[in-house]
Backbone atoms as SQL, in Angstrom:
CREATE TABLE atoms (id INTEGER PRIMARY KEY, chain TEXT, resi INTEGER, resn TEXT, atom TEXT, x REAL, y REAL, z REAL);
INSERT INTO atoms VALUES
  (1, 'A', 1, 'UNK', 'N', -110.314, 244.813, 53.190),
  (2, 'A', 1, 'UNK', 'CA', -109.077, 245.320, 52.667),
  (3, 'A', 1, 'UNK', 'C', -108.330, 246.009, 53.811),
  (4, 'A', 2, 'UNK', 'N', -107.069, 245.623, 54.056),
  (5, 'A', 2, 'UNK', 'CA', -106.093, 246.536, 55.200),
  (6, 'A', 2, 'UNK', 'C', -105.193, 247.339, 54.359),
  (7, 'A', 3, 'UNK', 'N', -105.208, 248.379, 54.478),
  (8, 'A', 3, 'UNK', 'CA', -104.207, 249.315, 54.334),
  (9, 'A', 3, 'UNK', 'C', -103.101, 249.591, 55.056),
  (10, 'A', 4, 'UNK', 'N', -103.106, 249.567, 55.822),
  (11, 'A', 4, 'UNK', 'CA', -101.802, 249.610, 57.104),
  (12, 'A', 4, 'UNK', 'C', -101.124, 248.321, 56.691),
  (13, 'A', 5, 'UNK', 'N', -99.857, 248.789, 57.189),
  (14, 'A', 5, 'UNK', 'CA', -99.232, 246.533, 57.066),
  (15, 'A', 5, 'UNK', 'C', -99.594, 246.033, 58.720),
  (16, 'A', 6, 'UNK', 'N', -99.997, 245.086, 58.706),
  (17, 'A', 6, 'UNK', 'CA', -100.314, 244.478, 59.647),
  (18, 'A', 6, 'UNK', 'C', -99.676, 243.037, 60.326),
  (19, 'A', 7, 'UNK', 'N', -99.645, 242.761, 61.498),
  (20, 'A', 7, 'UNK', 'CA', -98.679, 241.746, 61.660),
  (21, 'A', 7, 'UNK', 'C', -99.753, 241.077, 62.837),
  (22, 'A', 8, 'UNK', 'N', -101.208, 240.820, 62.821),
  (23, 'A', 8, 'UNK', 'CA', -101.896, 240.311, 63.392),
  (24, 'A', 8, 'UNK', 'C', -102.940, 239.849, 62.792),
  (25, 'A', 9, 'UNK', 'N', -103.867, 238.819, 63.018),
  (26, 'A', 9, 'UNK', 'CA', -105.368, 238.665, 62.735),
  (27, 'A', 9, 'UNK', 'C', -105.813, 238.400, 63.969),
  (28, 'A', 10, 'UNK', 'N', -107.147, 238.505, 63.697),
  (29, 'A', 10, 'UNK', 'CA', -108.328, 238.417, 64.784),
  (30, 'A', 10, 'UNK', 'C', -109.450, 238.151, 64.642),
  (31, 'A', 11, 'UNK', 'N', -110.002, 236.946, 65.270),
  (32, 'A', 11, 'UNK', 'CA', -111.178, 236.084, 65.558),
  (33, 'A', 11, 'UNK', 'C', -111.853, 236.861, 66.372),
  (34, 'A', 12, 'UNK', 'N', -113.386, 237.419, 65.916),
  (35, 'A', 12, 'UNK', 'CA', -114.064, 237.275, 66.966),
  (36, 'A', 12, 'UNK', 'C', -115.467, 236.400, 66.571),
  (37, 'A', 13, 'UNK', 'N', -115.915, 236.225, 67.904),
  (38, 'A', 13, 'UNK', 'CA', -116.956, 235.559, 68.111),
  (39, 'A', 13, 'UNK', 'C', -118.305, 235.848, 68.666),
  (40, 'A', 14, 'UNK', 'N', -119.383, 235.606, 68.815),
  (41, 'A', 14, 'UNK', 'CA', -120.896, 235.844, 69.197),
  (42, 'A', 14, 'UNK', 'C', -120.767, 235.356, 70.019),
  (43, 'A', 15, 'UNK', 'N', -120.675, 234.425, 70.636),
  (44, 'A', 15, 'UNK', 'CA', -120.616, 233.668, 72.002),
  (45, 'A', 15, 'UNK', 'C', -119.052, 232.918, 71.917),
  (46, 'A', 16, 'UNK', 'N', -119.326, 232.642, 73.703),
  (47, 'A', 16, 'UNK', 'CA', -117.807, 232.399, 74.481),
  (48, 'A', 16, 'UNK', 'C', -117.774, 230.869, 73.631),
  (49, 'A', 17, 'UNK', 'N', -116.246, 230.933, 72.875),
  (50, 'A', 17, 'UNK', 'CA', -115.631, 229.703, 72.085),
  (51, 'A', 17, 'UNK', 'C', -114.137, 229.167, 72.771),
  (52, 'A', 18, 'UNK', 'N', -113.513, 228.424, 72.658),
  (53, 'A', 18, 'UNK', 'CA', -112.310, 227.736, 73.000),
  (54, 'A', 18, 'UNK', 'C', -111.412, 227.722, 71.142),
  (55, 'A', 19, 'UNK', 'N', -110.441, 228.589, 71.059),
  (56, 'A', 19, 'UNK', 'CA', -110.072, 228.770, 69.297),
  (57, 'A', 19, 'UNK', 'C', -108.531, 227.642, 70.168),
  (58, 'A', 20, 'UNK', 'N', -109.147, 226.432, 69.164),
  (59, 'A', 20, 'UNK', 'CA', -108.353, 225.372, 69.114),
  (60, 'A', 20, 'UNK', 'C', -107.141, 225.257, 68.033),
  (61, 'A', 21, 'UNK', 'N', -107.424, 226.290, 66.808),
  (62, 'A', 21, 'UNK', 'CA', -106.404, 226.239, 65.745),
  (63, 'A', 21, 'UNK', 'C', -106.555, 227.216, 64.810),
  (64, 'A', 22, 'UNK', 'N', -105.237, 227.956, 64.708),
  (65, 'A', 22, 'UNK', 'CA', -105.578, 229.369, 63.570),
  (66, 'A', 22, 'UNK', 'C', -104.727, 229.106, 62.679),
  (67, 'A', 23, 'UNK', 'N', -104.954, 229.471, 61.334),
  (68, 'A', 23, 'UNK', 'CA', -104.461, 229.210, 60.286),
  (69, 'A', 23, 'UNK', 'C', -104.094, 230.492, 59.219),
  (70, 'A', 24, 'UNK', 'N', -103.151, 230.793, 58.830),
  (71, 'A', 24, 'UNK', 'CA', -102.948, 231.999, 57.793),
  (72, 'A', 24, 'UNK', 'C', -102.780, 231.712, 56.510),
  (73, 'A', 25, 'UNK', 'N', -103.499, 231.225, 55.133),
  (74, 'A', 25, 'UNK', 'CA', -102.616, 231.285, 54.288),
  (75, 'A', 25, 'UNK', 'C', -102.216, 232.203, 52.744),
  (76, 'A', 26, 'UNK', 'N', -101.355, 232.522, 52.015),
  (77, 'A', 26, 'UNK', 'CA', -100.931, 233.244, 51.070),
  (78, 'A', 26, 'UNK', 'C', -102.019, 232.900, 49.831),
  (79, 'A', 27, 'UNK', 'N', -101.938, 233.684, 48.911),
  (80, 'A', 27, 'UNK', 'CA', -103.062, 233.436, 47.366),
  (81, 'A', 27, 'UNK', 'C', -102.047, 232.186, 46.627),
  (82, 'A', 28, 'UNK', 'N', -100.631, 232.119, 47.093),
  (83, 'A', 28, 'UNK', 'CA', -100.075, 231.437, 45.943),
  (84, 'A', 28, 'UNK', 'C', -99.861, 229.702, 47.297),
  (85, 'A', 29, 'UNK', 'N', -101.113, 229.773, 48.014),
  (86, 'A', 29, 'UNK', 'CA', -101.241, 228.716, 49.252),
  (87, 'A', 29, 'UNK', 'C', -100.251, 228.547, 50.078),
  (88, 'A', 30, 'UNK', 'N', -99.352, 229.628, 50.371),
  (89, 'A', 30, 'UNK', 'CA', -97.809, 229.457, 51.380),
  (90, 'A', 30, 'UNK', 'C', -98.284, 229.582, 52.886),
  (91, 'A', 31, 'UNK', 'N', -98.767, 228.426, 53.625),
  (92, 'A', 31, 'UNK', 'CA', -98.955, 228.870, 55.295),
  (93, 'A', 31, 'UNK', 'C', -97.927, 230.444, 55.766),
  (94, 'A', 32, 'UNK', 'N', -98.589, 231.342, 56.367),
  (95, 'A', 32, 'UNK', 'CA', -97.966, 232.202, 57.368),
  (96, 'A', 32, 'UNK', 'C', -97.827, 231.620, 58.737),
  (97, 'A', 33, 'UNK', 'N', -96.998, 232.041, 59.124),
  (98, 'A', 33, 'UNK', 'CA', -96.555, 231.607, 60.512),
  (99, 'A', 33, 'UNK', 'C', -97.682, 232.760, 61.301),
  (100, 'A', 34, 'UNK', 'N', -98.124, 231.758, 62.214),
  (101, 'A', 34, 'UNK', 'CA', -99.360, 232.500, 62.930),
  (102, 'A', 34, 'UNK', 'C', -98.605, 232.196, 64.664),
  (103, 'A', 35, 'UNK', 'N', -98.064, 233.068, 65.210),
  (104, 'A', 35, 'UNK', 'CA', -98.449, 232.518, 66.879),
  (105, 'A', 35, 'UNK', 'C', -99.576, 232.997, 67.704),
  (106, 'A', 36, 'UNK', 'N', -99.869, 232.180, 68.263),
  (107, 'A', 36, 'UNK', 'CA', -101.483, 232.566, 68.854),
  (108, 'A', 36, 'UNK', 'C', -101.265, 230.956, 69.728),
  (109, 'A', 37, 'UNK', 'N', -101.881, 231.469, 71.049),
  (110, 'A', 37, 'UNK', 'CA', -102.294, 230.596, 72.238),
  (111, 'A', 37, 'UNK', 'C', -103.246, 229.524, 72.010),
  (112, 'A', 38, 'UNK', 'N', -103.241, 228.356, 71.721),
  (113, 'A', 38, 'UNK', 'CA', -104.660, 227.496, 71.947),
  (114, 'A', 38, 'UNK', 'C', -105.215, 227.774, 73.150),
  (115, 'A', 39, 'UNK', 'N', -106.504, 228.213, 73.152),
  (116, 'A', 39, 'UNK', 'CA', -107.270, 228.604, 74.276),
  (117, 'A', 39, 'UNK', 'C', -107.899, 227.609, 75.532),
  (118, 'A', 40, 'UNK', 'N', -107.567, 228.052, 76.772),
  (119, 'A', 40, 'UNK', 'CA', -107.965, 227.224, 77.735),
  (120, 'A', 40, 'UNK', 'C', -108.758, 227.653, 78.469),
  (121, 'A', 41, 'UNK', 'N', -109.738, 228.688, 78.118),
  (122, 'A', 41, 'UNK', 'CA', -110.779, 229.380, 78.235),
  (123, 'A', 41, 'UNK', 'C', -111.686, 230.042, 77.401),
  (124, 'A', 42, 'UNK', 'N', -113.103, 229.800, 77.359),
  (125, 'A', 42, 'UNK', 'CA', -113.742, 230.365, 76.330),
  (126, 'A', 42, 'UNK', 'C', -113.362, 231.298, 76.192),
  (127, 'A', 43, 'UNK', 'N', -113.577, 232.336, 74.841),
  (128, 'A', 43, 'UNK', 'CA', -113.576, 233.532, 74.925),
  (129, 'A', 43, 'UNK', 'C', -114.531, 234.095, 73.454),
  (130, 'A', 44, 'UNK', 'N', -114.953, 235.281, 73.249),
  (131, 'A', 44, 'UNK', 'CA', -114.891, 235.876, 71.901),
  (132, 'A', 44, 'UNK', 'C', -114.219, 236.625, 71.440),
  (133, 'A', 45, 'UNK', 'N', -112.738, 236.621, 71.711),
  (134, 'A', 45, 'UNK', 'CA', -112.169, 237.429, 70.975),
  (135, 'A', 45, 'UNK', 'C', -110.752, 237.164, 70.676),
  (136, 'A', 46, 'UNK', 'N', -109.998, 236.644, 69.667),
  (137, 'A', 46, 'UNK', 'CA', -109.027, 236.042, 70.112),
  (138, 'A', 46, 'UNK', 'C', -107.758, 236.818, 68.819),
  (139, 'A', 47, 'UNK', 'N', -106.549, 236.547, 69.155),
  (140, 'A', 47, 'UNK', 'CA', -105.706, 237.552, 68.124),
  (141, 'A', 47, 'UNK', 'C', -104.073, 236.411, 68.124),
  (142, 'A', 48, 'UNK', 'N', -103.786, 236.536, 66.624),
  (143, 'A', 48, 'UNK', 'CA', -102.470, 235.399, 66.793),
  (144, 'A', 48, 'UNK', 'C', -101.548, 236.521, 65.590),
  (145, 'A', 49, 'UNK', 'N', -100.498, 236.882, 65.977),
  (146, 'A', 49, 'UNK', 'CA', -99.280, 237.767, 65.748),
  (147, 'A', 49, 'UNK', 'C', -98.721, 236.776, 64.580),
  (148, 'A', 50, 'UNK', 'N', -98.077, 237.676, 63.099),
  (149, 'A', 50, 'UNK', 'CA', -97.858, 237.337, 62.116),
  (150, 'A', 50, 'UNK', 'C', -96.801, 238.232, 61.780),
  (151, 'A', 51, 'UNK', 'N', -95.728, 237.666, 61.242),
  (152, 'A', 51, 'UNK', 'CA', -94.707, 238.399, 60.250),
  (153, 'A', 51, 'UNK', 'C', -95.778, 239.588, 59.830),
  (154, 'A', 52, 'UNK', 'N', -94.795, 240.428, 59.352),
  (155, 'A', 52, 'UNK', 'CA', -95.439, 241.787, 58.297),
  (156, 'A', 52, 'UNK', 'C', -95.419, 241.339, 57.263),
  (157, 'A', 53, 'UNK', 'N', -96.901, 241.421, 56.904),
  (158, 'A', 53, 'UNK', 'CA', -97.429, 240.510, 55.672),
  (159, 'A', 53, 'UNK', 'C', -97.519, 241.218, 54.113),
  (160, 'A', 54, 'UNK', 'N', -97.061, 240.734, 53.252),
  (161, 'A', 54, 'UNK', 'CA', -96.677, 241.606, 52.082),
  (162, 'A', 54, 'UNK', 'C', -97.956, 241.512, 51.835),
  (163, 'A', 55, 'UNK', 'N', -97.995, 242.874, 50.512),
  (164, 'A', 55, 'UNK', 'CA', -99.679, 243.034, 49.784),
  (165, 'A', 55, 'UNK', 'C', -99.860, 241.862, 49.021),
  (166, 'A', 56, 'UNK', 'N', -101.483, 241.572, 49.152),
  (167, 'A', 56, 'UNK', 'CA', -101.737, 240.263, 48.409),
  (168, 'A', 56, 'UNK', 'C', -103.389, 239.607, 49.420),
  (169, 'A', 57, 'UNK', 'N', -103.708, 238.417, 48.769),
  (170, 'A', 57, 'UNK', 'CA', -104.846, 237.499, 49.320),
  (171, 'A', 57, 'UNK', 'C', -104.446, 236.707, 50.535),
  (172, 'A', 58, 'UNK', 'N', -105.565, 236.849, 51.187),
  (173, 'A', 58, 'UNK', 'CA', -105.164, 235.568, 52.356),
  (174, 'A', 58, 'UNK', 'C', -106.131, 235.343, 52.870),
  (175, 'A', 59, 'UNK', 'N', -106.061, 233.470, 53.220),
  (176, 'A', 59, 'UNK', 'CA', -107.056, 233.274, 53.497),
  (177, 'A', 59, 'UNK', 'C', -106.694, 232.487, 55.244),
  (178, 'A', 60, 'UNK', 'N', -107.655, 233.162, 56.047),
  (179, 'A', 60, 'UNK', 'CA', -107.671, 232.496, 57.432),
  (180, 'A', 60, 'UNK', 'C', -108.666, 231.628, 57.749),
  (181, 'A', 61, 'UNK', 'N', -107.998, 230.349, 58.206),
  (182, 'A', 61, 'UNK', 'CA', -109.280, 229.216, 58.459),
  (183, 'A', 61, 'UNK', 'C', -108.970, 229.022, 59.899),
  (184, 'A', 62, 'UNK', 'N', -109.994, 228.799, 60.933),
  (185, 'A', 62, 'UNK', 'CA', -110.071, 228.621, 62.139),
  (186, 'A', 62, 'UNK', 'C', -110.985, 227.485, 62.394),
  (187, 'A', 63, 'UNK', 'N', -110.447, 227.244, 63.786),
  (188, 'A', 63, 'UNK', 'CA', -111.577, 225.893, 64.481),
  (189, 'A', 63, 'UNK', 'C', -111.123, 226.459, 65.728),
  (190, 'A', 64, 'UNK', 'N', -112.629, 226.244, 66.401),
  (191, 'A', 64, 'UNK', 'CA', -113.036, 226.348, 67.698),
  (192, 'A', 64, 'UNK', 'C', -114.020, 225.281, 68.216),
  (193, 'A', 65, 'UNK', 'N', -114.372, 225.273, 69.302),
  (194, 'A', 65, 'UNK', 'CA', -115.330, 224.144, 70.497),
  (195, 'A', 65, 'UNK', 'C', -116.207, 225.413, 71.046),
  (196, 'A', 66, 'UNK', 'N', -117.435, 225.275, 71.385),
  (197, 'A', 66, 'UNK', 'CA', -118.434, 225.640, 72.113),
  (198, 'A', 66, 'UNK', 'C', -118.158, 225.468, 73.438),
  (199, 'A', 67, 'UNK', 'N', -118.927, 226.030, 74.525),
  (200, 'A', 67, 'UNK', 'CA', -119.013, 225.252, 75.845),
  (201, 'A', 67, 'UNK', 'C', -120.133, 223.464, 75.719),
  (202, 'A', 68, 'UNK', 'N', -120.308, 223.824, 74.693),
  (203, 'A', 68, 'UNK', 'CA', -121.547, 221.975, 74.968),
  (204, 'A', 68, 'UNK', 'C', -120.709, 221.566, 73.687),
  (205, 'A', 69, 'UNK', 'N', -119.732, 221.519, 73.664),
  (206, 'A', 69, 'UNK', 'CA', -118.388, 220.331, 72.636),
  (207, 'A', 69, 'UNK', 'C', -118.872, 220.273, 71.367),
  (208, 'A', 70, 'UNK', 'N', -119.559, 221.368, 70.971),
  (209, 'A', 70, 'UNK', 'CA', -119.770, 221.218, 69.615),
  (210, 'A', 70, 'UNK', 'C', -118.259, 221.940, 68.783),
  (211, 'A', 71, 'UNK', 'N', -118.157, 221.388, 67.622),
  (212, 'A', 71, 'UNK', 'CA', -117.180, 221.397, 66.795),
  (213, 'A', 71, 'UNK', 'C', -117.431, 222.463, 65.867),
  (214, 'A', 72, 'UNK', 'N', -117.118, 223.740, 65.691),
  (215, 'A', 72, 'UNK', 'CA', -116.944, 224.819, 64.541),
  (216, 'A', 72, 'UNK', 'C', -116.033, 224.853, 63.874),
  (217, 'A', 73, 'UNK', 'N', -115.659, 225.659, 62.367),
  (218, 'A', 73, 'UNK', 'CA', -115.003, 225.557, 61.942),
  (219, 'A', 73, 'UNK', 'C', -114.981, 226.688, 60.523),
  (220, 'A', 74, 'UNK', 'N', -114.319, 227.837, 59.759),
  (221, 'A', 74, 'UNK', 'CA', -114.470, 228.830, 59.296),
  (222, 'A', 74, 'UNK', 'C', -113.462, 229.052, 58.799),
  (223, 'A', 75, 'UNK', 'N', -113.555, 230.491, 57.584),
  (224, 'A', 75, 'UNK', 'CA', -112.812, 230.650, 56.430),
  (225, 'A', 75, 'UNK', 'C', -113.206, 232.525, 56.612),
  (226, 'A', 76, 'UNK', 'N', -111.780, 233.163, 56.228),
  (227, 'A', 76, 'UNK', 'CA', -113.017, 234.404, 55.852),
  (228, 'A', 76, 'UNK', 'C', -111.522, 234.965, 55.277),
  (229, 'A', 77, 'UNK', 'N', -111.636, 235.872, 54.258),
  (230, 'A', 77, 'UNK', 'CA', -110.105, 236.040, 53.716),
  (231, 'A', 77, 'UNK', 'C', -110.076, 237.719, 53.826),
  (232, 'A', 78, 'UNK', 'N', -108.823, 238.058, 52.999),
  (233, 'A', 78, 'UNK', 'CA', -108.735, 239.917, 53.438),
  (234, 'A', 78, 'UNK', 'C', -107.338, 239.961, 52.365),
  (235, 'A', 79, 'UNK', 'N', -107.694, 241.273, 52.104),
  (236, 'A', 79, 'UNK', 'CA', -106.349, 241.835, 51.236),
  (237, 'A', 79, 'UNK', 'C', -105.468, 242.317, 51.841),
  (238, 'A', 80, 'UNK', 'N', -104.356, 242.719, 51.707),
  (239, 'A', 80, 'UNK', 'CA', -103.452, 243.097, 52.348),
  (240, 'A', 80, 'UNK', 'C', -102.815, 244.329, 51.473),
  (241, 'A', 81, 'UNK', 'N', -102.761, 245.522, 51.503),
  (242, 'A', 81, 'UNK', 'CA', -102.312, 246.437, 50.559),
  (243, 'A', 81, 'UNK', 'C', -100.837, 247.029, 50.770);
């Protein structure tokens, strides 16, 4: 749950990943506009800047690459108050 309004999300990771695609979306399924860098370096920690997001559900889905080209891919959602 965020209390503050917030105009970011953030990936992190256990080990160094390449975040190939970030995704924001609304409870009533409306994509947020996410800008965020496709990565050209591993990293674990990565952050993509969002409008000020009204209170409500959202769900962020991401994909990333390993260093040995394996394919990941994830969901994890948050309230917005």
């Amino acid at each position: 749950m965020v209390m503050e309004p917030t105009r970011h999300v953030e990936v992190n990771f256990d080990m160094p990943m390449k975040l190939i695609n970030l995704k924001v979306i609304g409870a009533d399924g409306t994509p947020v506009a996410v800008d965020y860098e496709r990565a050209k370096e591993a990293g674990t920690h990565f952050k993509g800047m969002t409008p000020v997001l009204l209170p409500g559900n959202y769900t962020v889905h991401w994909k990333a690459v390993g260093d040995d080209g394996h394919m990941m891919d994830g969901t994890f959602g948050f309230m917005q108050h």
